[in-house]
N, C-alpha and C positions, 0 to 999 in steps of 0.2 A: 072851321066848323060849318059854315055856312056851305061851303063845297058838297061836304058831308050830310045839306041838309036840316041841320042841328037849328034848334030855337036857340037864338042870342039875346041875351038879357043883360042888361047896363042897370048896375043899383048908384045912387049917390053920386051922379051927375048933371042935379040941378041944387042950387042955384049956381049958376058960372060965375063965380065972381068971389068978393072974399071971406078967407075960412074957406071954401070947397072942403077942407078935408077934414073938417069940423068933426067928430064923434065918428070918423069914419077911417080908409085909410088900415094902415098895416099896426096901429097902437089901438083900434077899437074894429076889430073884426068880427062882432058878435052878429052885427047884421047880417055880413056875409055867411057866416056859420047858417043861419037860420037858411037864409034863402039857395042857400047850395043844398040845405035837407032838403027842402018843398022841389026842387028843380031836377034831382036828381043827375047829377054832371059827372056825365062818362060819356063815351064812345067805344064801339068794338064789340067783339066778343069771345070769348074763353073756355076751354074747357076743362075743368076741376074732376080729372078721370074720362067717364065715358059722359058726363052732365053736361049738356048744351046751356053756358050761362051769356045772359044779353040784356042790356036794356035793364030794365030795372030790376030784375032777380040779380043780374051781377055786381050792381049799383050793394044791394043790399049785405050779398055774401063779402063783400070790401068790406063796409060800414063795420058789419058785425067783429071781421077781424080784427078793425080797427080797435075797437070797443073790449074786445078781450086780449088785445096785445098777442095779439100772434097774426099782422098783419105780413110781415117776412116768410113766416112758411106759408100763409096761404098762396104770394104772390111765386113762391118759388113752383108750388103747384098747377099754379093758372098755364096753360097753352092756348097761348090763342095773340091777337094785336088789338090789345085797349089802352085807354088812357083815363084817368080817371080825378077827380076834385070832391074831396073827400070832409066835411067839417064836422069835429065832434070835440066836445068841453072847452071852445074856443082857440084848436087850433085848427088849420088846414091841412091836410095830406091831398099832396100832387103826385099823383103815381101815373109812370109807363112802365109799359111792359120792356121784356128783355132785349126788344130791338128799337124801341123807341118807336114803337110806329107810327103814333100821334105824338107829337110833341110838345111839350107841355112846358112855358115860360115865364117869369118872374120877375119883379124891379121891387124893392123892399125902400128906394134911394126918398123918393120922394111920394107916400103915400103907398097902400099893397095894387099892384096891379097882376094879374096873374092871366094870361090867354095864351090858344094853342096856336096862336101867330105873333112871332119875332115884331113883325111888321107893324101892326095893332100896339105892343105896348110902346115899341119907340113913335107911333105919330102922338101917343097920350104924355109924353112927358115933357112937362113944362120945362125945366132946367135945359139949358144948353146940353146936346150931348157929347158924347165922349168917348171916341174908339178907343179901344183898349191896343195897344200899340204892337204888345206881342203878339196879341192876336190876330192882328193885321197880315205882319210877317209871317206866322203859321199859314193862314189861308193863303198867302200866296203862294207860299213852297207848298203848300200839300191838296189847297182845293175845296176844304173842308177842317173844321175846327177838333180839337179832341179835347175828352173830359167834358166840364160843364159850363167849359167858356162859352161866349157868342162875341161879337167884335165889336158890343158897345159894353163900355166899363162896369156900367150898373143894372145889364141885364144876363140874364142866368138862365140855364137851361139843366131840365131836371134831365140827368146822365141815364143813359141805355141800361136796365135792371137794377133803377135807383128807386127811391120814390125820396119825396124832402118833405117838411114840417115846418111850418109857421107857424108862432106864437108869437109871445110878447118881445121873446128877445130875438136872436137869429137866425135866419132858416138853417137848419141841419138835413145833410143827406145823409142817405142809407144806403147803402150798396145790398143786396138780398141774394145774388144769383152768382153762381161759380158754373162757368160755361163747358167748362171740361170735366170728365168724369175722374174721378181716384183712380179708379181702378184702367188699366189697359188692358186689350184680348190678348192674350198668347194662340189661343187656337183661331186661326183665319179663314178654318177649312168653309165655315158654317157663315159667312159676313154676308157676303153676298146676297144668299136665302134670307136671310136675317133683315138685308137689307130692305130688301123688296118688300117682304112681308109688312113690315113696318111703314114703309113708303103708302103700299096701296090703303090698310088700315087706314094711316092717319089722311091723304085725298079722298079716303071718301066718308069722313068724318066733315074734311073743309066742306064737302059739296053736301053735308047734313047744312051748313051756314046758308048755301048762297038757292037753297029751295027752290032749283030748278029754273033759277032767268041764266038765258044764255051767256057762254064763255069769250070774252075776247084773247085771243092769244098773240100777245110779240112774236114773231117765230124769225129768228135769225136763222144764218148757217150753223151756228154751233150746236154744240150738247144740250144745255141747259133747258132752252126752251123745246128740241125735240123731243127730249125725255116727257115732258108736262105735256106733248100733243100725241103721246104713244100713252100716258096715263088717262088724256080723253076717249082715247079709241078703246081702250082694256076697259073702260066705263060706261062705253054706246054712250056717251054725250050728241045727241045730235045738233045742239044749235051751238057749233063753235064757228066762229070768226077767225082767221087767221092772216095776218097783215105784216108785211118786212118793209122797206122804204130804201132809199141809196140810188145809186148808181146802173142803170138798168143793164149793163152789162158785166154786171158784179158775180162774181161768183159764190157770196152770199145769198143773192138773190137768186139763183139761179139753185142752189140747194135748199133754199127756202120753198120755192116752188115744189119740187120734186119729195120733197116731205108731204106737203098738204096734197097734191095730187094722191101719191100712196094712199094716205090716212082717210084721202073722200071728205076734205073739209074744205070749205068754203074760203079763198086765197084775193088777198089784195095786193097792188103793192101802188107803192107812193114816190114817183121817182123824184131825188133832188139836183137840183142843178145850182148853178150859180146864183143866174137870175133871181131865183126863188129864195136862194136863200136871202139873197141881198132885201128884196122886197119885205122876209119876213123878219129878218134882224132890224130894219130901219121901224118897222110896225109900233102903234103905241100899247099894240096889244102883247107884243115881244116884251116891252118894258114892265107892263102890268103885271105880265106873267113870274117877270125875275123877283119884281118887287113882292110876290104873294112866295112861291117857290124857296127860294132862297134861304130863308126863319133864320138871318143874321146868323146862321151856323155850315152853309154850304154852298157849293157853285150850284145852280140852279142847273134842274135837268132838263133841256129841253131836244134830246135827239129826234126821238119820237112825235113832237109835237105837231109839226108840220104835216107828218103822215095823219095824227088823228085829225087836223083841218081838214084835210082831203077825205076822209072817210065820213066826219061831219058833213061835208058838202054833198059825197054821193048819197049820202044817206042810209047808210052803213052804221055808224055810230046811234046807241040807241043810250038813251039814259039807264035802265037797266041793266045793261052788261058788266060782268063782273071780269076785271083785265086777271090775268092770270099769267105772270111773267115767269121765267124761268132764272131769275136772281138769287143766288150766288151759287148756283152746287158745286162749279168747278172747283170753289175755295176751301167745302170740304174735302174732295179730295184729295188737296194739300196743293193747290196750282202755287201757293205765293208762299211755301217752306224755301226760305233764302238760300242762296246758292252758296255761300260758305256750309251748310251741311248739307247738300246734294252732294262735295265733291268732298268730302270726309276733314276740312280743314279741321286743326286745331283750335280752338276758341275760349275765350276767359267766358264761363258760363256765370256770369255776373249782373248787375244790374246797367251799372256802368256801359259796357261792350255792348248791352243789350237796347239800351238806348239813343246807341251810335249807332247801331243796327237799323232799328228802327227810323231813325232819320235820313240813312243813306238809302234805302229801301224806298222810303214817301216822299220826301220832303223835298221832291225833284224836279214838282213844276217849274220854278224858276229857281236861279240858283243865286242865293243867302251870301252878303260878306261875311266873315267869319265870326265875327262879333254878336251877329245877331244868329248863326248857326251854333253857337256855344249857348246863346242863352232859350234857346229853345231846347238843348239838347236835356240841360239840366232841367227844362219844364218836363220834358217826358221822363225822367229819374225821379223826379218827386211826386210822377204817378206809380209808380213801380211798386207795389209793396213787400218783395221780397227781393234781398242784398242779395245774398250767394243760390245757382240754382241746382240742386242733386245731381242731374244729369240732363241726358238732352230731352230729353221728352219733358220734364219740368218746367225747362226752357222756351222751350218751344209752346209748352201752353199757357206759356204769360205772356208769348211775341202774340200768339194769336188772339187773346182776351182781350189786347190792348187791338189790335184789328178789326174784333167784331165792333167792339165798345165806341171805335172810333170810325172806320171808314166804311164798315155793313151797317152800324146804324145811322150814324149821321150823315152818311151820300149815297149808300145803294139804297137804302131803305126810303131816306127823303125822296128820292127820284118819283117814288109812288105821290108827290104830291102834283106831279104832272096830270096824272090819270084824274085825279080829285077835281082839280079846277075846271075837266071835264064835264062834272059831275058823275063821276064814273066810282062804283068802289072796286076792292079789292083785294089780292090773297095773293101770299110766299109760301104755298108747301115747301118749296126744299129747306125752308128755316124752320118745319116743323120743330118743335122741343124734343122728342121723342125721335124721328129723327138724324138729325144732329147727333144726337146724344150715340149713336149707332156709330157714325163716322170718326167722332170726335175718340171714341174706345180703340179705335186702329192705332197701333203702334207707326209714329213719326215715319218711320224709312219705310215703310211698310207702302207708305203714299206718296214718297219722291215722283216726279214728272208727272203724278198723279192717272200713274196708268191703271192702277188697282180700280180707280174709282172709273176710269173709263172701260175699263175691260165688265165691267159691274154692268154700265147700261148696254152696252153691244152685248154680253150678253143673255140676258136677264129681259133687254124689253128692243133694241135695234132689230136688231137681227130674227126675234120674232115676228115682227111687225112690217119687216120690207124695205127699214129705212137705216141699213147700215153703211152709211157713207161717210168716206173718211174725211175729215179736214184736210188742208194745206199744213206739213210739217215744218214748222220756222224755222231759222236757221240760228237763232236762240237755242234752241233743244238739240242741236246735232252735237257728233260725240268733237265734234275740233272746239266747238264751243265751252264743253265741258273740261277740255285738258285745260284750253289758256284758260278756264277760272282758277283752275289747280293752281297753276303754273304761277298766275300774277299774285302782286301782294296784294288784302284786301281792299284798300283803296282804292286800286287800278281797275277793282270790279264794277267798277259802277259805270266807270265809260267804256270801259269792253263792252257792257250793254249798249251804250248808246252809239258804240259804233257798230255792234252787228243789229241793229233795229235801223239804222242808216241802211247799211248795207242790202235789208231786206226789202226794206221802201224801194231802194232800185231795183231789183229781180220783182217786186207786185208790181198790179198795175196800181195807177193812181186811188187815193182813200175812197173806197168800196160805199163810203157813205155821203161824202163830198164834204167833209168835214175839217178836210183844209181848205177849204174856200168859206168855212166860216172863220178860224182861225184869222186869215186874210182881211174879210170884212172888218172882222171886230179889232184888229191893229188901228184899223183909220177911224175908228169912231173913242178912241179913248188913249190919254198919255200916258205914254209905256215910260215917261224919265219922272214918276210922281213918286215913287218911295225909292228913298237913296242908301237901304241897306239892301236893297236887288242886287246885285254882282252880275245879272244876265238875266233878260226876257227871252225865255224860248217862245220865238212869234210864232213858230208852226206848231205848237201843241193847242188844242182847240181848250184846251181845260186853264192851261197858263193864262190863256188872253180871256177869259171867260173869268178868271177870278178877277183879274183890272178894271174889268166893266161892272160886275156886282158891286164892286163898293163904290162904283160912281153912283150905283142906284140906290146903295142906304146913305150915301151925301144926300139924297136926294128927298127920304120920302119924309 
């Protein structure tokens, strides 16, 4: 919150010493009820239709729904990235919105403590603490936690389009938001148009929020972010910023360039080397960063960071800028529909299968003894709430509910607290509600390799604008690739992958971002033999070695 800005208020933290929790605490919350009315605790802002809600009129239109028990449809109505601390007749309501974009956390263990930093409530708690073990093991295999775990036992995190409720007895969540529509299109003729229209409506709804302070833009070689610099240009945005970072002879970089030149915007770029990064990994401000980043529920993001020092320095970076990243379209398109239904295998459409899915798929940064791969497998089935699935599109929109819920809120989404500790705010069009809601109505095969959705921006906004250049085609996506999935049994698919992403690392040049030389770094600064249900550190995954160093830093804070 402070990132953000935000006035921070401490009630019932004097006298230090004994009783502290004396009439206060999670069994007499009355004060706090009081003083979360007078303070009005929220962040973000919302749209309820075409209504621009913020600050304390959204503050309000919460309360009320609270107060008439229809707090679920109103939150299913909200688009927008708020978070909110809610008290009324002595209890609390901690509400995020459907992507978790502020994070909102909780310890009930030892007195109520409730803030939008992981961080903040574990240095407030006196008890010894206590990682939670499976959680441990999850974050290493996966990088990031799912559900409403965090990795210390007695602290909680209110889950992506939940909101929870404290009272006298235990918090209760609420789930509110079903991310896939009932219904799917049958007619495709019209998506496209559909799409767009709906795209530019709701950007320039976002750019009704950010009142005209200039745009910063991420701009890689990919899709993503040149879509979001072809919707500046379709809006005359004049004061945008546009910045890549890596390896100067990258061929990221080098279509990173060739974008902003086209478009007539304003281009940086922030080259990494070893050196650098070595100096910035050993930093205390590296550490500071993880320990803030982090919220005891993700590997901390810092690709980018390096680049905005550097632009801090030229003086480039302004406090006003609004970052405006191109994070996740690819995934509506359908980039991560699993390769057993790319190649038409047969499959138990179950919960079970679906969960072993789901593990072989994520759970891949380092790899798990079997032991502790079985009991996480059953943590992910007892998220599941449906046994048997209709067919495959039913399927398929519970693998991805558990996707958003899990690795677009809790790691793509937290990445945004990079930009925060900047003092920077920020915005996701392509996670518009509205939106989504457009992609998500495409029938499953409709989106395999996810050309529909690419063939959508080349041509709808590429190809008017000047800027239709092709990526590098992997050797992942070739058709030899596709038979031997066919061909193997499914287990064997998982290291076909990893042996044609080997295979591809040899035909590129070296990481485009220098991101195995922080991999390298961070091996020598932390013990890779500390959890002994690991089976294998992959030392050149820069996310693997990055989850080993995060939890030296909550040993730490």
């Amino acid at each position: 919150l402070l990132n953000l800005k935000a006035r921070i208020c401490i009630i019932h933290n004097e006298p230090d010493g004994t009783n502290i929790n004396e009439n206060c605490g999670s069994t007499h919350i009355q004060d706090l009820c009081d003083f979360v009315k007078e303070s009005n605790a929220d962040v973000g802002f919302a749209f309820d239709g075409d209504v621009l809600l913020e600050g304390e009129g959204l503050y309000e239109v919460m309360a009320e729904a609270v107060r008439t028990d229809c707090l679920s449809g109103l939150l299913i109505r909200l688009n927008g990235n708020f978070a909110a601390l809610i008290t009324i007749d002595g209890k609390c309501y901690l509400i995020v919105d459907k992507l978790r974009s502020y994070p909102l956390f909780y310890s009930v263990s030892s007195g109520l403590h409730i803030s939008d930093s992981g961080r903040e409530i574990l240095s407030h708690m006196e008890e010894a603490r206590s990682f939670h073990e499976q959680s441990v093991y999850e974050f290493l295999a996966l990088g990031y936690l799912s559900g409403e775990h965090t990795l210390i036992k007695d602290i909680h995190s209110v889950e992506a389009g939940s909101y929870v409720v404290i009272g006298k007895g235990q918090p209760t969540s609420y789930s509110y938001v079903a991310y896939m529509p009932e219904n799917k299109l049958t007619d495709l003729s019209f998506v496209k148009e559909r799409a767009a229209e709906v795209l530019e409506e709701r950007f320039s709804k976002m750019l009704d929020t950010i009142k005209g302070r200039p745009v910063l833009l991420p701009l890689s070689g990919g899709y993503d972010s040149r879509l979001i610099a072809c919707l500046c240009k379709k809006f005359a945005l004049e004061d945008v910023t546009c910045f890549t970072y890596g390896r100067e002879d990258s061929f990221e970089v080098e279509m990173s360039r060739k974008v902003a030149r086209q478009l007539g915007f304003k281009w940086y770029f922030a080259e990494y080397t070893f050196d650098q990064w070595k100096c910035f990994l050993e930093s205390e401000e590296f550490k500071d960063y993880c320990s803030f980043a982090g919220n005891l529920t993700a590997n901390p993001h810092f690709q980018d960071f390096p680049a905005l020092l550097e632009l801090k320095r030229l003086g480039v970076l302004r406090k006003d800028m609004v970052v405006i990243p191109g994070h996740s379209g690819d995934l509506l398109g359908g980039s991560k529909i699993p390769a057993v239904f790319l190649v038409n295998r047969r499959v138990h459409l179950d919960s079970l299968f679906e969960s072993r899915l789901i593990y072989d798929e994520f759970y891949n940064l380092n790899v798990l003894k079997p032991f502790m791969r079985k009991q996480l497998i059953e943590r992910i089935k007892l998220s599941r709430t449906t046994e048997k699935y209709n067919n495959q599109d039913a399927f398929l929109d519970d693998y991805e509910t558990w996707f958003i819920k899990s690795k677009v809120a809790n790691f793509l989404v937290n990445s945004m607290r990079g930009y925060e500790y900047f003092g920077l705010d920020w915005r996701l069009p392509l996670w518009d509600d509205e939106y989504i809601k457009v992609w998500y109505s495409v029938p499953w095969k409709e989106k395999y390799y996810s050309r529909f959705y690419d063939e959508f921006m080349f041509e709808c906004y590429f190809e008017k604008y000047g800027v239709a250049f092709r990526k590098n085609r992997g050797v992942t996506n070739t058709g030899f690739a596709n038979r031997m999935k066919r061909a193997l049994p499914l287990f064997l698919n998982h290291w076909l992958r990893e042996g044609l992403q080997f295979i591809r690392n040899l035909r590129q040049q070296k990481n485009v971002n220098a991101f195995d030389d922080v991999a390298q770094i961070l091996c020598n600064m932390v013990s890779l033999e500390a959890y002994e249900d690991v089976q294998c550190v992959k030392r050149e995954n820069i996310n693997a070695v990055v989850a080993y160093y995060y939890l030296e830093i909550v040993k730490r804070i």
